[in-house]
C-alpha positions in Angstrom: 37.4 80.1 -62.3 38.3 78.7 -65.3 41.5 75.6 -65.6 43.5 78.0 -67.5 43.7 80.6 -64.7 43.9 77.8 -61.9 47.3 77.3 -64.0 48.1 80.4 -63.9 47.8 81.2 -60.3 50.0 77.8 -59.8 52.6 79.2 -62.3 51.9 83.0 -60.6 52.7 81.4 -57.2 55.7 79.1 -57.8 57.2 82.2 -59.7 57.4 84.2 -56.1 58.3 81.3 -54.3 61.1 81.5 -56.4 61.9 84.8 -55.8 61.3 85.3 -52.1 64.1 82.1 -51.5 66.6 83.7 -53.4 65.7 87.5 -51.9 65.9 85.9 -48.2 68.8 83.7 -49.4 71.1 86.2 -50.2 70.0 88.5 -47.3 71.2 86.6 -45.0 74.2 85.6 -46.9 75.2 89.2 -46.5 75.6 88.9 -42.6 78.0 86.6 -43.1 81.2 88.4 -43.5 84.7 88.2 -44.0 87.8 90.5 -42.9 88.0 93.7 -44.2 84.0 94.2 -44.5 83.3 91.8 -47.4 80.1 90.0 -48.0 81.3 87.6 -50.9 78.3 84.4 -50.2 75.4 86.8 -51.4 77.4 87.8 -54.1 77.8 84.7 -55.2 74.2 84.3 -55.0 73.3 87.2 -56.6 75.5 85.8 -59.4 73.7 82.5 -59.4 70.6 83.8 -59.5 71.1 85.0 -63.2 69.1 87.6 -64.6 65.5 88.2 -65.0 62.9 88.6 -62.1 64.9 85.6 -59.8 68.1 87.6 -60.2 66.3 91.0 -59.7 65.3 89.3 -56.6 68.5 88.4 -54.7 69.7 91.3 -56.1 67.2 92.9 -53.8 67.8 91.4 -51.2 71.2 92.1 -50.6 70.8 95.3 -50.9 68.7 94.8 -48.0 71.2 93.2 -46.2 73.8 95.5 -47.2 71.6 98.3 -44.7 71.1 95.9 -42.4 74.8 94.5 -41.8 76.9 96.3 -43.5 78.9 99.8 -42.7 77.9 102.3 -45.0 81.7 102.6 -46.8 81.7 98.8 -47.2 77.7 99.1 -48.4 78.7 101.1 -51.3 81.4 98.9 -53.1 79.2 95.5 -52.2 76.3 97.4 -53.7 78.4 97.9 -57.2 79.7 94.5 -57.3 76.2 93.2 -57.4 74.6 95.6 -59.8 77.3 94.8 -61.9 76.7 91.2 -61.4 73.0 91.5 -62.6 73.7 94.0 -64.9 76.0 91.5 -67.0 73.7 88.5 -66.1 70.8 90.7 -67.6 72.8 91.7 -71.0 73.4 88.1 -71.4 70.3 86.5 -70.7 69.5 83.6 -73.3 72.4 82.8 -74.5 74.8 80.3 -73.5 77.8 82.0 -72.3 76.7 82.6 -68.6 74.9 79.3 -68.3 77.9 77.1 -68.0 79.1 77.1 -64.1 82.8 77.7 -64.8 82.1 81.2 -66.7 79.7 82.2 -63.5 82.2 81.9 -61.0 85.0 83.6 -62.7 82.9 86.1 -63.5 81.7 87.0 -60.2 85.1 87.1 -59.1 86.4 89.0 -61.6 84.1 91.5 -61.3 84.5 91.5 -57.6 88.1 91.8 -57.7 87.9 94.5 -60.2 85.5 96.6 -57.7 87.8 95.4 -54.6 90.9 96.4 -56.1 89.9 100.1 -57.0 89.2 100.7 -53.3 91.7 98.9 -51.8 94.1 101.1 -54.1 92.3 104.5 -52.9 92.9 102.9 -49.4 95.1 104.0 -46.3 97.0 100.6 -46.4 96.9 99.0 -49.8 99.5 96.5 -49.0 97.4 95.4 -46.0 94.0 95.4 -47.7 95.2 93.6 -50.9 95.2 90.2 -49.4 91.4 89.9 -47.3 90.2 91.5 -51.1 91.9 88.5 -52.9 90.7 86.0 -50.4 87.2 87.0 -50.4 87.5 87.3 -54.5 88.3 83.6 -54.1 85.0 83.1 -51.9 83.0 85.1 -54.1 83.7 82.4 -56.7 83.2 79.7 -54.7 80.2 80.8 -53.6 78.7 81.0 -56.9 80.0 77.6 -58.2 78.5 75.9 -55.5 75.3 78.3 -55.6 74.5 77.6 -59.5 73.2 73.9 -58.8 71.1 75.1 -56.6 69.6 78.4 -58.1 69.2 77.3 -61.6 66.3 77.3 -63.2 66.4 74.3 -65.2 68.4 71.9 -62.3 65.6 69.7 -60.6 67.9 67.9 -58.6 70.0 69.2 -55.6 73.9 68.5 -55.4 74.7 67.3 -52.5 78.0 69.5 -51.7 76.6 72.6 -53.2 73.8 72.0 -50.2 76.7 71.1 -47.6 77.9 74.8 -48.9 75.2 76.6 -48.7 74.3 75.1 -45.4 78.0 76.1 -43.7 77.5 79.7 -45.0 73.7 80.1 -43.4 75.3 78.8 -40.1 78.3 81.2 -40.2 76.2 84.4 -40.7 74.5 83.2 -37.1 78.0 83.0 -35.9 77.9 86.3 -33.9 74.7 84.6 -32.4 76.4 83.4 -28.7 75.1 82.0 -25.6 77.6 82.5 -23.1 81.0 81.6 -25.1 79.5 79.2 -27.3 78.2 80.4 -30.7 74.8 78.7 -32.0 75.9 79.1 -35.7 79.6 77.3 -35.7 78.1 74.6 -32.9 75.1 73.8 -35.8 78.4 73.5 -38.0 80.0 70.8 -36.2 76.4 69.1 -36.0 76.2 69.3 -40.2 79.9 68.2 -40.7 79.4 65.6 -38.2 76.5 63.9 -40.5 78.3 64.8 -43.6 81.0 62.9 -42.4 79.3 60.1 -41.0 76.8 59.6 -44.4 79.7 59.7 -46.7 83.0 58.8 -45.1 86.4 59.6 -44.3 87.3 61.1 -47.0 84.4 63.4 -47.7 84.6 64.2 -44.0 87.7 65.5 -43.8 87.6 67.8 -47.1 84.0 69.2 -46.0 85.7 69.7 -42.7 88.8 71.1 -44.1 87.3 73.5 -46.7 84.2 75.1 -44.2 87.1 75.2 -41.5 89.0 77.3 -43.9 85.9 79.3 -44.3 85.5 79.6 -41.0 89.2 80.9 -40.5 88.9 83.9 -42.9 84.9 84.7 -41.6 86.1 84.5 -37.7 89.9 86.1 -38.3 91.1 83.5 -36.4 94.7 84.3 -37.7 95.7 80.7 -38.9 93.9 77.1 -39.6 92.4 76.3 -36.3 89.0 76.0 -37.3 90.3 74.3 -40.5 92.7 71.5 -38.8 90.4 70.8 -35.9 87.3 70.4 -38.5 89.5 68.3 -40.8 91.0 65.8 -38.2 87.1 65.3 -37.1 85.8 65.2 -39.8 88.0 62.4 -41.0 87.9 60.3 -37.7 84.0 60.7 -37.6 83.5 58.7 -41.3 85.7 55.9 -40.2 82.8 53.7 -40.2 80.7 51.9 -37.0 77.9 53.1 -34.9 76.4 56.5 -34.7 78.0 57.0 -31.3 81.6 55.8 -32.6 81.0 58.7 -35.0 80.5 61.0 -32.5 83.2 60.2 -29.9 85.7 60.3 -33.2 84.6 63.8 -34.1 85.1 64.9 -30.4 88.4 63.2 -30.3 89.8 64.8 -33.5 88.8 68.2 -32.5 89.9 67.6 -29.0 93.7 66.4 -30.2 93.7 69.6 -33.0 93.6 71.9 -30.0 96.1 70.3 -27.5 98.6 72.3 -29.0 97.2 75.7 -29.4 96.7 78.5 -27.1 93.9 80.8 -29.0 91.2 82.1 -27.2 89.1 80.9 -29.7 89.7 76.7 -28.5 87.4 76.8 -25.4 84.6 77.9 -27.4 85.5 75.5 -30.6 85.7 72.8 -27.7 82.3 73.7 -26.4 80.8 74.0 -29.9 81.8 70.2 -30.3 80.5 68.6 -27.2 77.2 70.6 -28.5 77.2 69.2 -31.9 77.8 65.2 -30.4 75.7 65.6 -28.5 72.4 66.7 -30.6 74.0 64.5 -33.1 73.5 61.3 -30.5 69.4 62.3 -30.1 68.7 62.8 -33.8 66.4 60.3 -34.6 67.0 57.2 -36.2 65.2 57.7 -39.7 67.5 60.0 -40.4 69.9 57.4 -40.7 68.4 54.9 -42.9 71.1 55.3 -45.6 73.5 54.0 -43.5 72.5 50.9 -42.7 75.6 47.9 -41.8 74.3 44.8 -43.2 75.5 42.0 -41.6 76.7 38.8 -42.9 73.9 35.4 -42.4 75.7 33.1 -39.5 76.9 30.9 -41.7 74.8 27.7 -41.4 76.9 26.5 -43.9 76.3 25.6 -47.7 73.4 23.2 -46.6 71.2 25.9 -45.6 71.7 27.7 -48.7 71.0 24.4 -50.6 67.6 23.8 -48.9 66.5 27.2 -49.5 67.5 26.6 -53.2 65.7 23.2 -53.1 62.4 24.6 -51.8 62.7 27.7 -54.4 62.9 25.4 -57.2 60.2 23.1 -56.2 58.2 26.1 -55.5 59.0 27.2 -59.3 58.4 24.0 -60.6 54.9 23.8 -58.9 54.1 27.4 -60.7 55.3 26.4 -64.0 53.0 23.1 -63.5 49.9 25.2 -62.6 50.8 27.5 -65.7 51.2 24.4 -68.0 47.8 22.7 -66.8 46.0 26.0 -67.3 47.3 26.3 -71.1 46.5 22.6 -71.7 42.9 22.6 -69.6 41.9 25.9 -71.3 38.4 25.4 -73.3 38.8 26.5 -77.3 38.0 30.2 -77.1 34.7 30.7 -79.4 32.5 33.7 -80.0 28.8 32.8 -79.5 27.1 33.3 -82.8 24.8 35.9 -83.0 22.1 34.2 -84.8 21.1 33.1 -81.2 19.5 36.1 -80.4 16.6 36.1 -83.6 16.2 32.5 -82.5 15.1 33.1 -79.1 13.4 36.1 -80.0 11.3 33.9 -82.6 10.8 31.4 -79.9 9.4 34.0 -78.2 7.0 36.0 -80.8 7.1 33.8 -83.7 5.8 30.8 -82.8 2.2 31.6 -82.0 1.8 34.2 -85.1 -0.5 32.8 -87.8 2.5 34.1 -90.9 4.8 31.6 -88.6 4.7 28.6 -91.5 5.3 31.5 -94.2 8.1 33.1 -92.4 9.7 30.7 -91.0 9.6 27.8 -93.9 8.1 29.1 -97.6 10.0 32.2 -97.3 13.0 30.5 -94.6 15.5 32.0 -97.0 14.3 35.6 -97.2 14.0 35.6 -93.7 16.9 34.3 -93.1 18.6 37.1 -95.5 16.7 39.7 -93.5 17.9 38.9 -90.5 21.6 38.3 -91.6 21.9 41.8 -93.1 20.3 43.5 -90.0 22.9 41.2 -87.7 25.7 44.3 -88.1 23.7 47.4 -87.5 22.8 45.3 -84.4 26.1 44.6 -83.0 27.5 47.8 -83.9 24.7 50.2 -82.6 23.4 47.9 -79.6 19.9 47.9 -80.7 17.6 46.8 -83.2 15.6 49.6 -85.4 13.0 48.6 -88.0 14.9 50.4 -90.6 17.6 47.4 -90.1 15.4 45.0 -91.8 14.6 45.2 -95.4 11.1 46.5 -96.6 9.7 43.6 -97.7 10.2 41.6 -94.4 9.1 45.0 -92.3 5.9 45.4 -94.4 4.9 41.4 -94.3 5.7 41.1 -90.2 2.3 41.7 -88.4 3.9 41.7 -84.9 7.0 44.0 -85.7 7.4 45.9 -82.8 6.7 43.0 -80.7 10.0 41.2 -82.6 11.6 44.2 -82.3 11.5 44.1 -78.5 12.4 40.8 -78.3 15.2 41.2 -80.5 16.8 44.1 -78.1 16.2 41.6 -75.3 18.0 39.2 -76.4 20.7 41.2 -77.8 21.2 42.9 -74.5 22.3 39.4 -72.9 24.1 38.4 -76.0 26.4 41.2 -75.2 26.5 41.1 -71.6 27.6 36.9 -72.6 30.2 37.8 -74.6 31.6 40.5 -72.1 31.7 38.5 -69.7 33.3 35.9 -71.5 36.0 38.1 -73.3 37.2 39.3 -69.1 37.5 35.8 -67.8 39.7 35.1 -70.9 41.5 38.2 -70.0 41.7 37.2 -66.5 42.7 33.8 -67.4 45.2 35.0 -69.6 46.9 37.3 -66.6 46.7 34.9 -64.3 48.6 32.4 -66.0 51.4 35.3 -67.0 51.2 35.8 -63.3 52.2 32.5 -62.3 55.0 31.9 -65.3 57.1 35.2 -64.0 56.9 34.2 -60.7 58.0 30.7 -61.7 61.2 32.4 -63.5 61.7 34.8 -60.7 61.9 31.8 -58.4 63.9 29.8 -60.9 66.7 32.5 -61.2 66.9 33.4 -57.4 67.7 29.7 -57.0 69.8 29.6 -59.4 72.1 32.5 -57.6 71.9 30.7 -54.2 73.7 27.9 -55.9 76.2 29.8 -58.0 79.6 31.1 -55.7 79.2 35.2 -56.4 83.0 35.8 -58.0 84.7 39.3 -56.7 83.3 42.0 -58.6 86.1 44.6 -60.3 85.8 48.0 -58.7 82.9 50.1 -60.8 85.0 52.6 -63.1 84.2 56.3 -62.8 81.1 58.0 -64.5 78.9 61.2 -64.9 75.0 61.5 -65.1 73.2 64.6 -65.6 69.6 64.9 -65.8 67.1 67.2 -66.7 62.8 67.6 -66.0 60.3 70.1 -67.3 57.1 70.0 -67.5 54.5 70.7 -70.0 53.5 74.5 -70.8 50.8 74.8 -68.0 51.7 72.5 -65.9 53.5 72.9 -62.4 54.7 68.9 -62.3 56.4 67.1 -65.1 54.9 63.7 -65.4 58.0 62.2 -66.5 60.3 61.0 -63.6 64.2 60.5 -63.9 66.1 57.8 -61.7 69.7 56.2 -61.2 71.3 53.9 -59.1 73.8 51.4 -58.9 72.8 47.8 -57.4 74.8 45.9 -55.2 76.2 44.0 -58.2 77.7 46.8 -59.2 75.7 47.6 -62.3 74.5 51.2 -62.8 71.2 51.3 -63.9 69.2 54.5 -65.2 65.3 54.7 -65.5 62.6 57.2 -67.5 59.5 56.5 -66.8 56.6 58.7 -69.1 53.4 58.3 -67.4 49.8 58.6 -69.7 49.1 62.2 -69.9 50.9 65.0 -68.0 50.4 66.7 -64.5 50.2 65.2 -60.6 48.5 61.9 -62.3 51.2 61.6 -64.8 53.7 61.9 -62.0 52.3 59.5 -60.0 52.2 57.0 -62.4 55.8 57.5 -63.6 57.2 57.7 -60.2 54.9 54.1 -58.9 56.6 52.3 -62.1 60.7 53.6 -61.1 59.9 52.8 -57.8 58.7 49.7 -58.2 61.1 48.7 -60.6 64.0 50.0 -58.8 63.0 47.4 -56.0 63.3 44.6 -58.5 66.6 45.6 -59.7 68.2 46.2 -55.9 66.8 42.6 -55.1 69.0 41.0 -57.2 66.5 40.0 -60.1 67.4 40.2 -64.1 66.2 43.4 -65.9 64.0 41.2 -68.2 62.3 38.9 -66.0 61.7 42.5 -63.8 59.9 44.0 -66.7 58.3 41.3 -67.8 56.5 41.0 -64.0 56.3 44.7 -63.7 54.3 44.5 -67.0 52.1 41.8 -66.3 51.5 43.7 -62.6 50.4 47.0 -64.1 48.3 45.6 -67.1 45.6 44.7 -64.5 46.3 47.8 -62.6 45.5 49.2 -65.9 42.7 47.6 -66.7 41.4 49.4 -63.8 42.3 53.1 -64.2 42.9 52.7 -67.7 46.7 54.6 -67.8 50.0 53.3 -69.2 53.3 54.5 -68.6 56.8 53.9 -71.1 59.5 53.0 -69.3 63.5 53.2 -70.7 66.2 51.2 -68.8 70.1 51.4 -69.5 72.2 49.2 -67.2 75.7 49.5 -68.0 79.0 47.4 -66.2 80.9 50.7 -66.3 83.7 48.8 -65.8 83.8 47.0 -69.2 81.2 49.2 -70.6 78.7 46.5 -71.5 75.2 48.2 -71.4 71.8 47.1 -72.5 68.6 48.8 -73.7 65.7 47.7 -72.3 62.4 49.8 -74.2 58.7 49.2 -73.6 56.5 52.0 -75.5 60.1 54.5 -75.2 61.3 57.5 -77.4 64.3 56.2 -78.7 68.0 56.5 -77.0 70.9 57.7 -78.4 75.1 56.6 -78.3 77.9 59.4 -79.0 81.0 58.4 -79.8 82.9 61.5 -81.1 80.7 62.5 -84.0 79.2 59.4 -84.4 75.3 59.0 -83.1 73.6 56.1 -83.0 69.9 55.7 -82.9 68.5 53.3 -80.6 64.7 52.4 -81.0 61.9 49.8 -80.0 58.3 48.6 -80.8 56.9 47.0 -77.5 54.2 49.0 -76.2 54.0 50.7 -73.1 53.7 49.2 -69.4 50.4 48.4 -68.7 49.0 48.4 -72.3 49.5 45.0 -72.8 49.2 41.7 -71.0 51.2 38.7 -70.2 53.7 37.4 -71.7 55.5 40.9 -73.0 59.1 40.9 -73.3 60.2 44.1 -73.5 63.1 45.6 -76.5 66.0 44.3 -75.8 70.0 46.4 -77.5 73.1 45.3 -76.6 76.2 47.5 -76.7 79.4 48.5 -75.6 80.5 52.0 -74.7 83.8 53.0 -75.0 85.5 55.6 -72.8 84.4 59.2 -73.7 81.5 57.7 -74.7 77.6 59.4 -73.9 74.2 57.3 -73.6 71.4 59.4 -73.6 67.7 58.8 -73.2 64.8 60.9 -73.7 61.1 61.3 -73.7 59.0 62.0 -76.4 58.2 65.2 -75.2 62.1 66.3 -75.9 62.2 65.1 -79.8 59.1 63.7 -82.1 60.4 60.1 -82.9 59.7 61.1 -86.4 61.7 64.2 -86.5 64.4 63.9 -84.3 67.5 64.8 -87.0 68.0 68.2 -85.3 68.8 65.9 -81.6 71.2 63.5 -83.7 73.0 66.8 -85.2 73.2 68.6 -81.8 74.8 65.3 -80.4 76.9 64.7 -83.3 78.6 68.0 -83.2 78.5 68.3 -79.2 82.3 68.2 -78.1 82.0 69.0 -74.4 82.7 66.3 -71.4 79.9 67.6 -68.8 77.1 65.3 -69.0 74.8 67.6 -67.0 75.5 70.7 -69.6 74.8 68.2 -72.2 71.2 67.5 -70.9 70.5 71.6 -70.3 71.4 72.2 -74.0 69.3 69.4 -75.3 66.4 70.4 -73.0 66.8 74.0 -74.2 66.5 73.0 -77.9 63.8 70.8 -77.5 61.9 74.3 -76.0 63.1 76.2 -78.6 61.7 73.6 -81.2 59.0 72.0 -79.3 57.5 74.5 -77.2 57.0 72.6 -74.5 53.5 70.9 -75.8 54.9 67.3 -73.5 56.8 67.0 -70.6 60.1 66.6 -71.0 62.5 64.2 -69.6 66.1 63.5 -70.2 69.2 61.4 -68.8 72.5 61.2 -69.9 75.2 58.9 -69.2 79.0 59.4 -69.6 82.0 57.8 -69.3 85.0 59.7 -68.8 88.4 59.0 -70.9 91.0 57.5 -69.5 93.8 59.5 -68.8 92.2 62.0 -71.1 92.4 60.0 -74.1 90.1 57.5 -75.7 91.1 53.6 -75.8 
């Protein structure tokens, strides 16, 4: 089997993976209905799913579960709100009118409510039917807002609410599953709001718990907002902060003092479905957890503990910078051997005993000596000695030829193997001494923060990110890897890493050198001096497995919009400012290509609000030709940094034709109070 159909049958494969999520997907979404006999959650996935094959696929399957859960007169008018949904998602296909999230979900609930409202008008009771078709309209839209994240194509990372979503409506279509009272689906519900709440706080705990309790409302007809206020109150007193188990008891308490004062048959079973989600809350285990770490203030010892850590740090540095200085000062001139050695030993070896010695080697010195110098350079260059290196006349007179020859190739063989030798413990020296000089400054700057009082840092201003992958045409990884983060400083940093090549290798390498780096930036450490080791580290990894990766850093103060460009071997990065573009470029070479010391390409800016940052790889825009990117940015007048980076990775194909992979980042900070200071 040839590489080009192992690609294929990776391509063939991920294609139907593809499909069978969003067929199963939006079959079971269908089970999960809503008064009046509407299944709006598949519809919305149906209209997230687009057109094409993917779409034709969830299309598919909620037909299936239209048979499958659905009355045959409430079948028929879901059936026609979907085909309509892929029929318009087909007819515009390719262009940019249904990829922008906004446009999907009004148009899946516009065309729902247009296919509601004709059957709710030939109804019975129109007045009555009117408002559960306007409510599930409303969820139908929903649904495919929060959907689109997580069905489109070009999206390689998940949203975290749009998973929260998706997760609440899969666990209300098991809500008819009951043991006893209890239902397995809305007790799974409290377990997922529970951890919502408890990752991410008060406040996104009581709006996840207030939104799925809505949903919950209209799916169950509970007739008011009991799921909704007991989900809210818990959700909010479960993120207040403290232990796992302080979470737990103040989601049980919230729901518990929500349904003092009703009388609905549903409270015993919401009651129940709480004490079930605490408690397999309370046993999950603790890895699950790791992002919620309290760290704990050091007792303090006092400032003289801090001070003798500082001490030793510095006389730790200072010891590392003297070992660097005596290896610069006690390092031997660095001379090439000359290659004339190796026809002297070779004489020494054939030449002395031949009777044409004296006439060689002293009435004819200078011809020899010519000979020889001339053949020096087919010698070095081809690793052996030929007798059609050496002039005729010295070829013809030698009597022992092939004898000198051998002799020659001898010797030349250890000449090289000398100077190989020799050129890798300079090399080695070389790294060595880089080595010990970053970890000298490293040492030097973390003592320096022990001894400096941290001042109270502003509060980090708002921003966007969006991001976009692909990889190369063939390929079923993209070897470029995308990360950001904010430090513990406060300083938002973004990372593209390009590793050598493209595929799982690429990948690997990229995703070693964010990782890596990312750990020098938490720790505290300047985003020079964390290059400049990161370098030195992976130029002897490099010398090993030969690869190099190009790394692109922004860290920005979003607060006073100071940001630097940090560029070793990267495409260049661009700043919008209205219709303004400028181009941001380096010359270092990539991680790994070059050894110690390299300081990587340093720009310093300032980015106003409205203001967009964007980084690329060069698999997005040829360096050389990039006029079409700084035209697309120029005229770009949107706000939505992710819609930004879909439209730029969607030229780039158009232009490209995917022959790299493709990487992109884009940073934006928002106006404030919608206008520009």
């Amino acid at each position: 089997m040839g590489h080009g159909q192992i690609i294929l049958g990776q391509e063939q494969r991920r294609r139907l993976l593809a499909m069978g999520i969003r067929f199963f997907l939006a079959a079971a979404l269908t089970a999960c209905g809503t008064p009046g006999g509407y299944a709006p959650f598949a519809l919305g996935c149906v209209a997230a799913a687009g057109g094409g094959p993917l779409g034709a696929a969830a299309l598919a399957g909620t037909g299936l579960g239209a048979v499958l859960f659905l009355r045959f007169s409430r079948a028929l008018p879901h059936m026609a709100a979907a085909i309509l949904l892929f029929t318009a998602a087909q007819a515009f296909r390719g262009s940019r009118l249904l990829t922008k999230r906004r446009i999907v979900a009004l148009t899946a609930a516009g065309i729902f409510l247009a296919v509601g409202s004709i059957y709710v008008i030939q109804s019975l009771a129109p007045l009555d039917n009117a408002a559960p078709c306007a409510a599930a309209a409303v969820l139908t839209g929903l649904s495919a807002w929060y959907f689109h994240p997580l069905l489109e194509q070009e999206r390689e990372r998940l949203e975290p609410d749009s998973l929260l979503f998706l997760g609440a409506a899969l666990l209300l279509a098991l809500a008819d599953v009951t043991v006893g009272e209890l239902s397995l689906g809305r007790a799974f519900l409290s377990l997922l709001l529970l951890y919502t709440a408890c990752q991410r706080g008060g406040a996104a705990g009581a709006a996840a718990g207030l939104g799925v309790g809505l949903m919950t409302d209209l799916c169950t007809g509970s007739g008011g907002v009991l799921f909704g206020g007991a989900y809210g109150l818990g959700g909010l007193l479960a993120g207040q902060g403290g232990s796992r188990s302080r979470a737990a008891l103040g989601y049980f308490a919230g729901v518990f003092t929500a349904l003092l004062p009703v009388k609905n048959q549903l409270a015993v079973p919401l009651l129940l479905e709480a004490v079930f989600g605490t408690g397999v809350f309370l046993m999950l285990p603790g890895r699950l957890f790791n992002g919620k770490r309290v760290l704990r203030a050091p007792a303090a010892e006092g400032a003289g503990g801090r001070e003798r850590l500082r001490t030793q740090l510095n006389r730790t540095a200072a010891a590392l910078r003297d070992l660097y200085d005596s290896m610069s000062r006690g390092a031997p001139p660095s001379t090439e051997e000359n290659p004339a050695v190796v026809f002297d030993r070779a004489a020494e070896k054939v030449c002395r005993g031949c009777a044409l010695c004296d006439l060689c080697w002293q009435r004819e010195y200078t011809g020899t000596f010519n000979a020889l110098n001339d053949a020096t350079p087919y010698l070095l260059e081809r690793g052996r000695a030929m007798a059609k290196d050496l002039p005729a006349y010295f070829a013809d007179r030698c009597i022992h030829l092939q004898d000198l020859l051998a002799a020659i190739n001898g010797e030349l063989s250890a000449f090289l193997l000398r100077r190989q030798y020799r050129r890798q413990l300079e090399e080695t020296r070389r790294s060595a001494q880089g080595q010990y000089a970053q970890l000298s400054d490293l040492l030097s700057a973390t003592a320096a923060g022990l001894g400096e009082a941290v001042p109270a840092s502003a509060p980090a201003a708002e921003s966007r990110i969006g991001a976009a992958l692909r990889p190369k045409e063939g390929e079923s990884v993209c070897g470029d890897t995308v990360v950001s983060f904010r430090t513990e400083g406060g300083q938002l940093c973004l990372l593209l890493a390009d590793g050598m090549g493209s595929g799982e290798g690429a990948r690997k390498e990229s995703a070693l050198t964010c990782r890596l780096l990312r750990q020098f930036l938490e720790a505290g450490i300047e985003p020079e001096a964390a290059l400049k080791t990161l370098n030195a580290a992976m130029a002897l990894r490099g010398a090993e497995t030969g690869s190099f990766t190009t790394v692109d850093l922004i860290t920005c103060r979003t607060e006073t919009g100071e940001t630097a460009f940090y560029k070793f071997g990267a495409a260049p990065s661009y700043v919008k400012k209205g219709g303004t573009v400028r181009r941001i470029t380096g010359g270092t070479l990539p991680v790994g290509l070059r050894g110690t010391p390299a300081s990587p390409d340093v720009t310093r800016a300032t980015l106003a609000p409205g203001s967009f940052a964007v980084m690329v790889s060069d698999g997005v825009a040829d360096p050389g030709r990039d006029e079409w990117l700084q035209d697309l940015l120029a005229g770009w007048e949107g706000e939505d940094p992710q819609e930004l980076a879909g439209l730029i990775l969607r030229e780039s194909i158009r232009r490209e034709g995917l022959q790299d992979d493709c990487g992109i980042q884009v940073l934006y900070l928002p106006k404030t109070n919608g206008k520009s200071v």
